[in-house]
Backbone as XML, in Angstrom:
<?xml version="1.0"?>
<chain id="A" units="angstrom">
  <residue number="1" name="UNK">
    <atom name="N" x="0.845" y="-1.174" z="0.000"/>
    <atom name="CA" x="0.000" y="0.000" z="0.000"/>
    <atom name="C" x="0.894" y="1.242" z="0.000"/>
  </residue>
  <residue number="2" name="UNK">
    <atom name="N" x="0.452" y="2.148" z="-0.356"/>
    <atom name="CA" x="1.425" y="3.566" z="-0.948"/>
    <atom name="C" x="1.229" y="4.367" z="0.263"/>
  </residue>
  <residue number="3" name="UNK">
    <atom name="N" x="2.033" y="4.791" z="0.641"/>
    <atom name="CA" x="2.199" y="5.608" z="1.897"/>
    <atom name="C" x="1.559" y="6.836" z="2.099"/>
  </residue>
  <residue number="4" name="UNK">
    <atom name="N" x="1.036" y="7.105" z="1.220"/>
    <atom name="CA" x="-0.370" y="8.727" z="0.754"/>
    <atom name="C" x="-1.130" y="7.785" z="1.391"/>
  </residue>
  <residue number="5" name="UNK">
    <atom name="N" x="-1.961" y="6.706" z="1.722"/>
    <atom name="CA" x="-3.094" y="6.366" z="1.356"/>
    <atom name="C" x="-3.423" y="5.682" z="3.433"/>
  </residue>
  <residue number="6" name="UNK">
    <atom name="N" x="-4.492" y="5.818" z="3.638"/>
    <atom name="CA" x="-4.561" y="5.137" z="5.228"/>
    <atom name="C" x="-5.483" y="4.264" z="5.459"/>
  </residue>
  <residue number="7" name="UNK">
    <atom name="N" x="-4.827" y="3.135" z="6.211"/>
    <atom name="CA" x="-5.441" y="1.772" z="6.586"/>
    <atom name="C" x="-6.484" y="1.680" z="6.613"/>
  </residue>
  <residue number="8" name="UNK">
    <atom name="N" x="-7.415" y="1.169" z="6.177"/>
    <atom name="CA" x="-8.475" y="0.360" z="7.202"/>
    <atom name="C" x="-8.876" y="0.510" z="8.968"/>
  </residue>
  <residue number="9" name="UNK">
    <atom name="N" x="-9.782" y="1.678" z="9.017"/>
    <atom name="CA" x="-10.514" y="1.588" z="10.272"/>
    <atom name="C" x="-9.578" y="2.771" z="10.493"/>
  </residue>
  <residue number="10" name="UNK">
    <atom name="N" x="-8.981" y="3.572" z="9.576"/>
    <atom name="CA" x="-8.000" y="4.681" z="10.849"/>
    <atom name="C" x="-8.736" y="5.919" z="10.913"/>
  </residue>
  <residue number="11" name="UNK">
    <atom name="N" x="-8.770" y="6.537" z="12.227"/>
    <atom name="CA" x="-9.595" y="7.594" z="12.008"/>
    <atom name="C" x="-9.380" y="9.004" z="11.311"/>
  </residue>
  <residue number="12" name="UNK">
    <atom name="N" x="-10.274" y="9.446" z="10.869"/>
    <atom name="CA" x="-9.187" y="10.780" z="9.767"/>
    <atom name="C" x="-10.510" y="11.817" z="10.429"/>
  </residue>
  <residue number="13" name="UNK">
    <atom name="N" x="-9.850" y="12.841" z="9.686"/>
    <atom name="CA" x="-10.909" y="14.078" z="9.541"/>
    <atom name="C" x="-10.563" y="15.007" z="8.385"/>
  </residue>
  <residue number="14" name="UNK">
    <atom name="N" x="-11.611" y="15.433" z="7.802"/>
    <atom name="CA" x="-12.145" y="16.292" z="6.809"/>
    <atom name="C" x="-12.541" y="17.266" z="6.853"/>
  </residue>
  <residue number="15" name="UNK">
    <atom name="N" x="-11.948" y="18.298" z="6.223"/>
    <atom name="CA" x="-12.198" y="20.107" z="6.376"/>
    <atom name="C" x="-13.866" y="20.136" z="6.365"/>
  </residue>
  <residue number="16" name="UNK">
    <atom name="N" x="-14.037" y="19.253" z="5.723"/>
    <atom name="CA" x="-15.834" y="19.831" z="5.152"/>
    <atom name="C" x="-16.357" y="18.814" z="6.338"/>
  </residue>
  <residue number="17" name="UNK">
    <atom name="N" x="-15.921" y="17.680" z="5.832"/>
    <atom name="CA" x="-17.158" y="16.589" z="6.445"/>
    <atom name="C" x="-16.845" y="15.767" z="8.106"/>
  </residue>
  <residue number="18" name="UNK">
    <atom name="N" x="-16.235" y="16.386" z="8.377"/>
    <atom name="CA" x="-15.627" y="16.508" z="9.813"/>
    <atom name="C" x="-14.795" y="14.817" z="10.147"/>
  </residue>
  <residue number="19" name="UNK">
    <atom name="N" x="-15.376" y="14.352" z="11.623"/>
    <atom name="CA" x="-14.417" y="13.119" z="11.956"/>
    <atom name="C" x="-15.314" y="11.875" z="11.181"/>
  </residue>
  <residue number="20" name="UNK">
    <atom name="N" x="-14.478" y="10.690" z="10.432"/>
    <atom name="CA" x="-14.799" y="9.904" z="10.002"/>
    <atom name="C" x="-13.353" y="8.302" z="9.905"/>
  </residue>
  <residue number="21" name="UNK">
    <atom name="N" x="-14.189" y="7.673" z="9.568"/>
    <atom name="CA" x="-13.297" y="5.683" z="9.467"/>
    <atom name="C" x="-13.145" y="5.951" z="8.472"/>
  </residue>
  <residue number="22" name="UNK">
    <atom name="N" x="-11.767" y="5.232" z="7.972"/>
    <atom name="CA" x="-11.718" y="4.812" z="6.886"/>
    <atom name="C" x="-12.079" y="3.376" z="7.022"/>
  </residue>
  <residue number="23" name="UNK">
    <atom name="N" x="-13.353" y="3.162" z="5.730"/>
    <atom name="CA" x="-13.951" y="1.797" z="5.093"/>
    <atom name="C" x="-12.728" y="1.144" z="4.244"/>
  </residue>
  <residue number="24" name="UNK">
    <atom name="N" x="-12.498" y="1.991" z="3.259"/>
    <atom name="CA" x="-11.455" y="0.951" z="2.156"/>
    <atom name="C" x="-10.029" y="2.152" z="1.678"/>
  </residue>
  <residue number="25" name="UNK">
    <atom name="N" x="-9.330" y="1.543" z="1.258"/>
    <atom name="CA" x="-8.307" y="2.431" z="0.842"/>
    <atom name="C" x="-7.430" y="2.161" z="-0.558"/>
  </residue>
  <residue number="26" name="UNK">
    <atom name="N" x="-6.847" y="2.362" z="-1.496"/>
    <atom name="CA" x="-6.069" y="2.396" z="-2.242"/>
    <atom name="C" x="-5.360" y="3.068" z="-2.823"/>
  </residue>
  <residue number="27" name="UNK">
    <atom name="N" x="-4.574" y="3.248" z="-3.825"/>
    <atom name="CA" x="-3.795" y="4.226" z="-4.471"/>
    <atom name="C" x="-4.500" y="5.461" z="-5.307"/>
  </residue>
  <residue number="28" name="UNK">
    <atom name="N" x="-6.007" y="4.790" z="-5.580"/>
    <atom name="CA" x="-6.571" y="5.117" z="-6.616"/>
    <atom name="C" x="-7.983" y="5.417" z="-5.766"/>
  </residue>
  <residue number="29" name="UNK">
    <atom name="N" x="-9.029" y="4.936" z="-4.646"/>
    <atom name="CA" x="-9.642" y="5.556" z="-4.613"/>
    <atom name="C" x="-9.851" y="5.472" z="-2.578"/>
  </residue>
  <residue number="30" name="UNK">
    <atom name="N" x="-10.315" y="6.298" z="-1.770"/>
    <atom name="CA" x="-10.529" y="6.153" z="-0.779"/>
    <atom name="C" x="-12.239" y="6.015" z="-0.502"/>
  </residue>
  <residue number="31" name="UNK">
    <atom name="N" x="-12.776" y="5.066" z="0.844"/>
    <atom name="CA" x="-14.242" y="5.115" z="1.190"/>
    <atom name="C" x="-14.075" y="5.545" z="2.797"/>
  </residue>
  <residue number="32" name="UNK">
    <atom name="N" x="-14.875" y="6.620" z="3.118"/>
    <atom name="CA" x="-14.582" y="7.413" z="4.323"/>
    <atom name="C" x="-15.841" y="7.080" z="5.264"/>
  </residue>
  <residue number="33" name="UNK">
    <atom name="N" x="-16.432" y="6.663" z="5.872"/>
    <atom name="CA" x="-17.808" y="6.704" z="6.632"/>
    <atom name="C" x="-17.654" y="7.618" z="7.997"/>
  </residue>
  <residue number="34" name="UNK">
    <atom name="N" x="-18.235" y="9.052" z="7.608"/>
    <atom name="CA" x="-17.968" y="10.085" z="8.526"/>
    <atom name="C" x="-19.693" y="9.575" z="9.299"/>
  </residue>
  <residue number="35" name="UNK">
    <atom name="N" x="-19.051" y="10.441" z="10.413"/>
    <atom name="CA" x="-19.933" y="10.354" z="11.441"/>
    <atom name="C" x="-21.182" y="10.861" z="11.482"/>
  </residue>
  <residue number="36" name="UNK">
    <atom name="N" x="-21.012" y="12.210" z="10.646"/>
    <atom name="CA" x="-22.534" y="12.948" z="10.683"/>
    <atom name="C" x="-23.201" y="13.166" z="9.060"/>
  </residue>
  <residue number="37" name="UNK">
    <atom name="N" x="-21.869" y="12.497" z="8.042"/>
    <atom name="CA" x="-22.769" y="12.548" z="6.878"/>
    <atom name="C" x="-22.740" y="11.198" z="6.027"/>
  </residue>
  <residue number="38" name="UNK">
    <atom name="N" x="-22.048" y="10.021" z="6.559"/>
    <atom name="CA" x="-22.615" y="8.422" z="6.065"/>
    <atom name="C" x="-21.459" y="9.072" z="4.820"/>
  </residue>
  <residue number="39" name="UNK">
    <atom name="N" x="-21.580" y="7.546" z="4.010"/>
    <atom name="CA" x="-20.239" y="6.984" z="3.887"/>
    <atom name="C" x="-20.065" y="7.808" z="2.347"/>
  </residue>
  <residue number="40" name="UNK">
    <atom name="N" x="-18.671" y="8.538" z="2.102"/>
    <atom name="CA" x="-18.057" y="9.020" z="0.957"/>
    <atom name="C" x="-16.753" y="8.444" z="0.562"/>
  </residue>
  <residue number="41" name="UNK">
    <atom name="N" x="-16.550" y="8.457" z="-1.024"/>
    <atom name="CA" x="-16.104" y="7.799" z="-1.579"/>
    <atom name="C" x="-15.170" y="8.944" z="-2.462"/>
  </residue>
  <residue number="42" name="UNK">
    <atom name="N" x="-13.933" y="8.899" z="-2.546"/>
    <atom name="CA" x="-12.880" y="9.959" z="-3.254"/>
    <atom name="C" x="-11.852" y="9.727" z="-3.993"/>
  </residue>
  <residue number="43" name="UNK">
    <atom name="N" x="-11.409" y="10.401" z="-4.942"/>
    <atom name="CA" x="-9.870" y="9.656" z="-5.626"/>
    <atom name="C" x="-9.014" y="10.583" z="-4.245"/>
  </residue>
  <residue number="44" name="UNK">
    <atom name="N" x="-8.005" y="8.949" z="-4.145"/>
    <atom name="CA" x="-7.168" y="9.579" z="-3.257"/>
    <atom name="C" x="-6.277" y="10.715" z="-3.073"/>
  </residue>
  <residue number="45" name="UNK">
    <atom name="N" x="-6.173" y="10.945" z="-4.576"/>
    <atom name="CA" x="-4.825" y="11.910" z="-4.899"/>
    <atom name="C" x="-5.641" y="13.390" z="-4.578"/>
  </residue>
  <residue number="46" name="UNK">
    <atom name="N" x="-6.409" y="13.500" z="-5.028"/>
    <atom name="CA" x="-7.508" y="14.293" z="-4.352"/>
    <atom name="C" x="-7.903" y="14.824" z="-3.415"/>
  </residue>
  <residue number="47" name="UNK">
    <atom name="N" x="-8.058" y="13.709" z="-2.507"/>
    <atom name="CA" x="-8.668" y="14.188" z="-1.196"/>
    <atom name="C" x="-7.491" y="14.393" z="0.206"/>
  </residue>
  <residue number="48" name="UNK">
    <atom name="N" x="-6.371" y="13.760" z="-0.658"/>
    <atom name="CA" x="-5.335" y="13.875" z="0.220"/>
    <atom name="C" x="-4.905" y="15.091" z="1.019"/>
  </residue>
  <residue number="49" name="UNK">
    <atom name="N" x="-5.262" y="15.983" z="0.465"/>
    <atom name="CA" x="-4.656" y="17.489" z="1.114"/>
    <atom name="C" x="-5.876" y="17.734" z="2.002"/>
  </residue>
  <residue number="50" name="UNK">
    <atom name="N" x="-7.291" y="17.278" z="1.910"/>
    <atom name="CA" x="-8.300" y="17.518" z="3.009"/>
    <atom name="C" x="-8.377" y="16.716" z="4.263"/>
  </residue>
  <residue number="51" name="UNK">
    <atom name="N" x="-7.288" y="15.676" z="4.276"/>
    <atom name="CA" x="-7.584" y="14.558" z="5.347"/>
    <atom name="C" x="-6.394" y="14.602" z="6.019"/>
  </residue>
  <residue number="52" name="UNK">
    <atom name="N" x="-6.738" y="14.994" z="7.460"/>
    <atom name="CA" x="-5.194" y="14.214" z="8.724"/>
    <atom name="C" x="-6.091" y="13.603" z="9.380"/>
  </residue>
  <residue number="53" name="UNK">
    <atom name="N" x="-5.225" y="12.481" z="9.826"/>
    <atom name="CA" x="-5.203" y="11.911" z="10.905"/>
    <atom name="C" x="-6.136" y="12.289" z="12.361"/>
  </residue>
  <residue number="54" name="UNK">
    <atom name="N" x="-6.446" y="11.904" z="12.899"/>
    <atom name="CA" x="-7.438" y="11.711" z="14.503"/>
    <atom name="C" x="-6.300" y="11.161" z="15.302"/>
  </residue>
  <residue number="55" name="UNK">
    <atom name="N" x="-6.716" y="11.377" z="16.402"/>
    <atom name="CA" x="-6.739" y="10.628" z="17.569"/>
    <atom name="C" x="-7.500" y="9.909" z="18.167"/>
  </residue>
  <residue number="56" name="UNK">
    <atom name="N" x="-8.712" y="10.200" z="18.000"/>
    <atom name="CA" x="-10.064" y="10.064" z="18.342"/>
    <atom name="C" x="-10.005" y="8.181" z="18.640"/>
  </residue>
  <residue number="57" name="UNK">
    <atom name="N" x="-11.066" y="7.756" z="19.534"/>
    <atom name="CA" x="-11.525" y="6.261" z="19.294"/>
    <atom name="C" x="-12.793" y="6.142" z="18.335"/>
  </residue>
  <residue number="58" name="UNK">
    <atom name="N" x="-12.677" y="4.945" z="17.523"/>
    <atom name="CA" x="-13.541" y="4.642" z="16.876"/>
    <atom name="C" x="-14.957" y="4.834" z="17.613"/>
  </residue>
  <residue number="59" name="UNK">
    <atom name="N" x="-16.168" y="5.453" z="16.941"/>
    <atom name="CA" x="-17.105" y="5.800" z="17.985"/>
    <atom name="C" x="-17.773" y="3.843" z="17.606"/>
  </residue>
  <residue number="60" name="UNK">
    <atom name="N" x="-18.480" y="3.480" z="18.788"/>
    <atom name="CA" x="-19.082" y="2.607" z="19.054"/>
    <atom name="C" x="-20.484" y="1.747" z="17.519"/>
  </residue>
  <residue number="61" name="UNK">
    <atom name="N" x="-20.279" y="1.010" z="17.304"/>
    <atom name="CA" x="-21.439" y="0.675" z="15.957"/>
    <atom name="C" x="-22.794" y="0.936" z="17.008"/>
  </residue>
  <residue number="62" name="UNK">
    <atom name="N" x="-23.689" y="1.796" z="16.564"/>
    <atom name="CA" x="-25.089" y="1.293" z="16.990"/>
    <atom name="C" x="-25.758" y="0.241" z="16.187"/>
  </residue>
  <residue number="63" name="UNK">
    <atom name="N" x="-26.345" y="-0.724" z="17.107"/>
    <atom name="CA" x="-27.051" y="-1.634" z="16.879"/>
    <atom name="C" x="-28.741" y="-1.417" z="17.236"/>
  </residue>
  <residue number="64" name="UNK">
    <atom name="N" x="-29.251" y="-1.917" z="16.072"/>
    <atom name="CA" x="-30.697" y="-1.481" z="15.424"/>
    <atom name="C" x="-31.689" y="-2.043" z="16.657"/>
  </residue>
  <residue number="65" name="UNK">
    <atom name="N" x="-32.076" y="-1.729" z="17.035"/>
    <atom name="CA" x="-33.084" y="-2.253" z="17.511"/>
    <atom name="C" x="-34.200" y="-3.177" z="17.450"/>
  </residue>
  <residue number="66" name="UNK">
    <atom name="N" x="-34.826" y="-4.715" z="17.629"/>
    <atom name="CA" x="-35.199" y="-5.172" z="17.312"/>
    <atom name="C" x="-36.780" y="-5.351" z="17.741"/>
  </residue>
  <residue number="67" name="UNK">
    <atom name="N" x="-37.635" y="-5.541" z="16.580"/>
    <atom name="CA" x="-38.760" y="-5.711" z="17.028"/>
    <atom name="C" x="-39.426" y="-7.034" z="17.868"/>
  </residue>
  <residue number="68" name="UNK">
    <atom name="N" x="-40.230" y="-7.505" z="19.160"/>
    <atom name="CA" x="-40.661" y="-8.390" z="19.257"/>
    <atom name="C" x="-41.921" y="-8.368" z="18.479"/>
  </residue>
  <residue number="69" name="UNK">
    <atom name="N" x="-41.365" y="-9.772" z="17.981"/>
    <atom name="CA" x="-42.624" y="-10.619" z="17.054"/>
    <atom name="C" x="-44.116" y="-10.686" z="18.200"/>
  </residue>
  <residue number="70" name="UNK">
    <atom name="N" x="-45.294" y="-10.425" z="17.070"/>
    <atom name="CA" x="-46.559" y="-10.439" z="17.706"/>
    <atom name="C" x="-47.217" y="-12.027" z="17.359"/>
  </residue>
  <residue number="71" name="UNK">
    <atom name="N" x="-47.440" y="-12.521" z="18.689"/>
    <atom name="CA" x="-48.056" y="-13.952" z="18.227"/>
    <atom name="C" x="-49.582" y="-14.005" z="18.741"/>
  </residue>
  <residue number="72" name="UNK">
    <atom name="N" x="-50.221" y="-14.427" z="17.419"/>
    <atom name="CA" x="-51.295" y="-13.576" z="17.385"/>
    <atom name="C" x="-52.086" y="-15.032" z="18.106"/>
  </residue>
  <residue number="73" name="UNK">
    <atom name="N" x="-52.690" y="-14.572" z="19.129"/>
    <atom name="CA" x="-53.879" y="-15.130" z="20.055"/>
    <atom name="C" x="-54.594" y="-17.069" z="19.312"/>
  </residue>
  <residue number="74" name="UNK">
    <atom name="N" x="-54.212" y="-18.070" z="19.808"/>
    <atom name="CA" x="-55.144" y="-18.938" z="19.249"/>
    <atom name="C" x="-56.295" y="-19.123" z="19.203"/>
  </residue>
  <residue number="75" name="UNK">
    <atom name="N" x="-56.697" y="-19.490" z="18.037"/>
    <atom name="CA" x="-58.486" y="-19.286" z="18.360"/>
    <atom name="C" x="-58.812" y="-21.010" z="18.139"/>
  </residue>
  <residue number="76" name="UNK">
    <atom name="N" x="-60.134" y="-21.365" z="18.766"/>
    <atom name="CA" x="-60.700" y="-22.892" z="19.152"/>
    <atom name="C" x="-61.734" y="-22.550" z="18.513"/>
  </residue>
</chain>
């Protein structure tokens, strides 16, 4: 991997689109899933001058909430 380009899961931030993960990475294109605007996709060479590094911890996945199933009354 080319040394412009950052790992998998590292946290970055963006002039515009503030703190976000990196999803995928390559030479050729980056996938960013920021926190307050869901997941963007960039040529790296590009976006390189808008992105440093975090410190930050990965914020936590929320998990969806699940519905209980309705079991509907037997009838005789």
């Amino acid at each position: 991997m080319a040394s412009n380009t950052f790992s998998q899961g590292a946290q970055v931030e963006h002039l515009k689109f503030g703190l976000g993960t990196v999803m995928s990475s390559s030479e050729e294109r980056i996938v960013i899933k920021f926190d307050d605007h869901g997941e963007k996709k960039f040529v790296t060479t590009m976006v390189m001058g808008s992105l440093k590094k975090s410190d930050r911890q990965p914020p936590a996945e929320k998990k969806g909430a699940r519905k209980k199933k309705v079991v509907a009354p037997a009838t005789a």
